[in-house]
N, C-alpha and C positions, 0 to 999 in steps of 0.2 A: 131267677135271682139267687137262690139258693146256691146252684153249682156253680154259678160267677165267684159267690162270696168263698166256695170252697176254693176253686181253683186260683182265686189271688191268696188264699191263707194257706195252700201249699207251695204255691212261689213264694210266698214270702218265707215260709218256712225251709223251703227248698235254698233258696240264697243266702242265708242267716246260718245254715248246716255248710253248707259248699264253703262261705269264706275262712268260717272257722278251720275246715278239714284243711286248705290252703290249696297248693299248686299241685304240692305231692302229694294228695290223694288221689287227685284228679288224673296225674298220668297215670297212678299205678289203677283204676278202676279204669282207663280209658284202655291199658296196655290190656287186661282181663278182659273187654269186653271185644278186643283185638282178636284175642286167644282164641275166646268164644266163636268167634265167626267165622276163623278159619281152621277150627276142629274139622276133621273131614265127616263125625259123622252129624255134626250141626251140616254140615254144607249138605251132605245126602239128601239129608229130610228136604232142606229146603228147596233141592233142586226135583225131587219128589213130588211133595206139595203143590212146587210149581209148574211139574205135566200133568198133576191131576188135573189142576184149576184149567189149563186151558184144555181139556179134553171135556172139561163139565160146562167148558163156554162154549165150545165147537158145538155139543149138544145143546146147550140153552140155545144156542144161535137160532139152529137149524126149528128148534119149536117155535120160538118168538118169529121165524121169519115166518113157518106155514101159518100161524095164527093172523100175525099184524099182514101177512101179504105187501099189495103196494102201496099199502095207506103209509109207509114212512117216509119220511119228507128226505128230499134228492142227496141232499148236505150232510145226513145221518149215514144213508146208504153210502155215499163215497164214501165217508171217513173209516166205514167200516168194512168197504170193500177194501179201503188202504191200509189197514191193519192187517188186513187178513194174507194179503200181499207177500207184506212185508217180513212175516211169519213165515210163509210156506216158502219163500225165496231164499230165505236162509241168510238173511239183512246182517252177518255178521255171525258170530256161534254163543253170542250171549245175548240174551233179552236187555231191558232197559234195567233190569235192578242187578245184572252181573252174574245171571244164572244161567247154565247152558240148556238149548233149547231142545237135548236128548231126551 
């Protein structure tokens, strides 16, 4: 109940600040955070970050699958054989959040 009560007293606080700031705040922290994302060396990291992660999920995989073996249900197994698929196929040169798959 606590973090409810926070989190409607930051929205409210949050849209009580925003209407004041007006329109023109808003594009110019919208244009900033534009800026922000297509810094190449914000992109590096995140394209970084995100061959770490699937190189530490290839590993998680391979442990979770010797441990759980065939005990996982059929519907799990596809979904995750069609990920895996769809990865290694090269389903396009960017993943689902717009990072390349190098």
């Amino acid at each position: 109940m606590r973090y409810r009560l926070t989190f409607v007293a930051g929205l409210a606080l949050g849209y009580v600040l925003g209407t004041r700031a007006g329109r023109e705040r808003y594009e110019q922290l919208k244009k900033s955070a534009r800026e922000f994302a297509q810094n190449p060396a914000v992109r590096n990291t995140a394209e970084s970050a995100a061959q770490q992660s699937r190189q530490f999920a290839g590993k998680a995989y391979h442990v979770v699958s010797e441990r759980v073996g065939d005990r996982v249900p059929d519907s799990v197994a596809e979904r995750v054989r069609h990920l895996r698929e769809r990865n290694t196929n090269g389903a396009g040169a960017h993943d689902d959040w717009g990072t390349s798959n190098t």
